[in-house]
C-alpha positions, 0 to 999 in steps of 0.5 A: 377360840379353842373349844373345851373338852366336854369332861365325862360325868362320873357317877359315884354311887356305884362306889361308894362302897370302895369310897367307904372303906378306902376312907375307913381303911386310912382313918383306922391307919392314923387312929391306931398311931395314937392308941396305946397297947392295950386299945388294940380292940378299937382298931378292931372294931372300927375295922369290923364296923367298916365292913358293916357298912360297907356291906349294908351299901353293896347289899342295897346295890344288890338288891335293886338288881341294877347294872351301872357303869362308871369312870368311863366304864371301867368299874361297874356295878352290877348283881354278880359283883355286888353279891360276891362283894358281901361275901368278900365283905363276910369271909373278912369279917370272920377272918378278923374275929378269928385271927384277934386272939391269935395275931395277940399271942405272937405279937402282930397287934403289938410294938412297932407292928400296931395294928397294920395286920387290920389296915393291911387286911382291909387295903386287900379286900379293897383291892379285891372289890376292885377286881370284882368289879373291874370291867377294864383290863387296867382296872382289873390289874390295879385290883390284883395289885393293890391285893396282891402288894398287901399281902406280900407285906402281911405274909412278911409281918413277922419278920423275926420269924424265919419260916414266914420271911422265907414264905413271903419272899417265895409269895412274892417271887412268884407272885411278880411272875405271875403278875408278869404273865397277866400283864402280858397277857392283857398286852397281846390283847390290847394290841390284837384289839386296840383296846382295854374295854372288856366288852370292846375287846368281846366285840372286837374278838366276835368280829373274826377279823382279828389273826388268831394266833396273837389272840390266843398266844395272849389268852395263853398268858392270861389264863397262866396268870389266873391259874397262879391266882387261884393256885391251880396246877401246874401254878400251885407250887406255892401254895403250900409253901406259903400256907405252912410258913405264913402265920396262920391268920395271915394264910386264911386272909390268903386262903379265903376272899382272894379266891371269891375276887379271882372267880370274879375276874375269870368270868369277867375276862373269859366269859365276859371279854373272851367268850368268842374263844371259849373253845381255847379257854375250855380246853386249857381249864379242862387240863388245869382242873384234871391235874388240879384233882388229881395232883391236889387229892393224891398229894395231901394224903401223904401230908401230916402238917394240916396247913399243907393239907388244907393248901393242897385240899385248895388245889384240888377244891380249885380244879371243881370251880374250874369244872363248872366254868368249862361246863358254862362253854358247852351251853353258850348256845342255851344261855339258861344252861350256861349261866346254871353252870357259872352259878354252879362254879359261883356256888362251889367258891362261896361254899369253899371259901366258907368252909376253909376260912371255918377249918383255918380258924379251928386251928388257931382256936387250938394255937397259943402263945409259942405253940401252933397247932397245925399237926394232925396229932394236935387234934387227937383226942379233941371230942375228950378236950371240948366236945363242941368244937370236935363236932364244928370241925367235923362238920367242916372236914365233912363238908370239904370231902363233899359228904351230905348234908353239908354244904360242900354235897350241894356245892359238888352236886351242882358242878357236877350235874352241870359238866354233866350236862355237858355229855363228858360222863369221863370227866364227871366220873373222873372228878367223883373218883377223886372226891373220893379218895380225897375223902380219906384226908378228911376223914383221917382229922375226924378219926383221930379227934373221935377216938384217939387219946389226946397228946395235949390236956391243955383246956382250950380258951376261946373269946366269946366272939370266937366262939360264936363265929366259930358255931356260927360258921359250922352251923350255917355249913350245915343249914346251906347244905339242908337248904341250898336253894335260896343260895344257888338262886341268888347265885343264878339270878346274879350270873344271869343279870349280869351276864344278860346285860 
């Protein structure tokens, strides 16, 4: 007589949450097949509603401060994953309200498309919850591709457009290749330490017995692929490529939660799995965020087709997250210094993806039916056309170049007070000089929009949700910069519960 295996209890509260918006993601799906064209906004606001509560079950998570494992921990719930969660949930949200309009006018919401750009956005983000929360190599990667396979497919949505096919098949290439170099990655370490376990593998690697070259040449993989992900140099090629020729909200669904879920998977990975070979990983992001500034700043001043500006601004924003995971390494030894340092990178991204997904959204404010607004001579004059939105977007191009008292000051402050908490005064002053002359692009939009004559007198419409949003986002950029604390206190009590655990 055979004894049964005894079957692992798995908890299903810690995801409940994914549950929520896989159920809501499908049912959105089938509802949306029997609307007619013009009940477009239900699909709308049973995607808005899903996030809703969605974010109403991961805020309660959140704050019961709690870190739960489950399905034989590979997910886990905890107060890092569960506050970038909300801001995922958040950076979404705001996504949609900003796109609706836009996605109308060129005929994504309509004909054979539906309402497969809300269904689509909402598999990403579940993908994007996913490796939030993955603390399995395989769970991790499924995360990555149920993201990244999403949004090939909304790169491609308008397929009679040749500028978004051509972007979508360069995304997807390079995307595979990308895909190809983490999966690698986590196989060399899979073999080096026999497991997919994050904390087994730190276990595992901490134990010194492991033969260093196979570790490393997987963490050289591995970091190759999260670089690609976050777009940092030399894996940034595609990003203004795929910026400039994606329908505008299709680059902001890529510009903005994607970015929050890689910063997830890189403090799960290095920090959490790969610490023990922090000194590697260190030196290989202090490259990547050198050449992220340099290459980022220097190149979109030369750019006059503000997506591609905005794509290579990303690059060089990327290089000062990357700033404050490198400066978390110096302080391993003083788990305080090294936990302000990642919540400073967390702080920094949140920041980013706030600001750009607001700068994204003006531009589709500005676009109408068979016009897109993505040059910079559609922003002159913008004060004289609606004073109001000249002053939202000055807000945000100030907070992008770092100017006080925007939100983007505080974030710039914290990072670099954490690298140089670290004694590399060259690398600090480094990362200053080319805020500063990264300002110049900025600073260029707010010039022509405040004293140049505009070449458009078309009045500009905006629906109500819109525009709320719209002064909504500008105006909490400028709140946060005046009062950061609550935020980078949430930022450091999330590191640090997690990273204690």
């Amino acid at each position: 007589m055979t004894t049964p295996i005894p079957q692992p209890v798995i908890d299903m509260v810690p995801v409940y949450a994914e549950i929520v918006l896989l159920i809501g993601a499908s049912a959105i799906l089938l509802i949306d097949m029997f609307l007619s064209q013009g009940k477009r906004s239900v699909t709308y606001v049973l995607s808005l509603l899903t996030l809703l509560i969605c974010g109403a079950l991961s805020y309660h998570d959140f704050a019961a401060g709690t870190t739960v494992y489950t399905f034989s921990g590979m997910f886990v719930s905890d107060p890092m994953s569960n506050l970038l969660k909300l801001f995922t949930y958040l950076t979404v949200g705001l996504t949609l309200v900003y796109s609706r309009q836009y996605a109308d006018d060129r005929g994504m919401l309509s004909g054979n498309l539906g309402g497969e750009f809300y269904v689509l956005a909402l598999f990403a983000t579940l993908g994007q919850l996913v490796m939030i929360s993955g603390s399995n190599f395989l769970s991790v990667y499924l995360g990555v591709e149920l993201m990244s396979l999403s949004l090939y497919a909304l790169v491609a949505i308008r397929r009679d457009n040749h500028k978004a096919t051509e972007a979508a098949m360069k995304y997807f290439i390079l995307g595979a290749l990308a895909s190809g170099f983490l999966l690698y990655g986590i196989s060399m370490l899979y073999g080096a330490t026999g497991t997919l376990d994050i904390a087994k593998v730190a276990t595992a690697v901490a134990a010194g017995t492991i033969k260093p070259t196979i570790l490393v040449f997987g963490l050289v993989f591995l970091v190759a692929g999260l670089a690609f992900k976050l777009g940092a140099v030399p894996f940034h090629m595609w990003v203004p490529d795929v910026y400039e020729g994606s329908p505008t909200a299709v680059t902001l669904l890529l510009g903005g939660a994607p970015k929050i879920a890689t910063f997830a998977i890189c403090i799960r990975l290095l920090v959490e799995g790969l610490l023990p070979m922090a000194v590697d990983w260190q030196q290989m992001l202090m490259v990547l965020a050198v050449m992220s500034l340099a290459i980022g700043n220097i190149t979109a001043i030369a750019q006059t087709n503000l997506k591609r500006m905005l794509a290579y601004s990303t690059i060089a924003q990327i290089g000062f997250v990357l700033l404050g995971l490198l400066a978390g390494v110096a302080g391993t030894t003083d788990r305080s210094g090294a936990a302000a340092a990642y919540s400073a990178a967390m702080y920094y991204t949140i920041t980013y993806v706030l600001t750009t997904i607001g700068s994204f959204g003006m531009l589709m404010l500005l676009s109408r039916a068979g016009f897109e607004a993505e040059n910079l001579n559609d922003f002159k004059g913008l004060s004289k056309r609606n004073g109001w939105f000249a002053v939202i977007m000055s807000i945000l191009l100030f907070s992008l170049a770092g100017v006080p008292p925007m939100m983007g000051f505080a974030a710039k402050f914290s990072v670099l007070t954490a690298v140089l908490g670290t004694g590399q005064i060259w690398l600090t002053v480094f990362a200053v000089m080319f805020s500063l002359i990264g300002a110049f692009y900025y600073l260029r939009v707010v010039k022509v929009m405040w004293f140049d004559e505009p070449v458009d007198n078309s009045p500009i419409v905006a629906k109500g949700d819109m525009s709320f949003a719209l002064s909504l986002n500008g105006l909490a950029i400028v709140a946060l910069g005046i009062l950061p604390g609550p935020l980078l206190a949430a930022c450091l009590k999330a590191i640090t519960l997690t990273l204690n655990t």
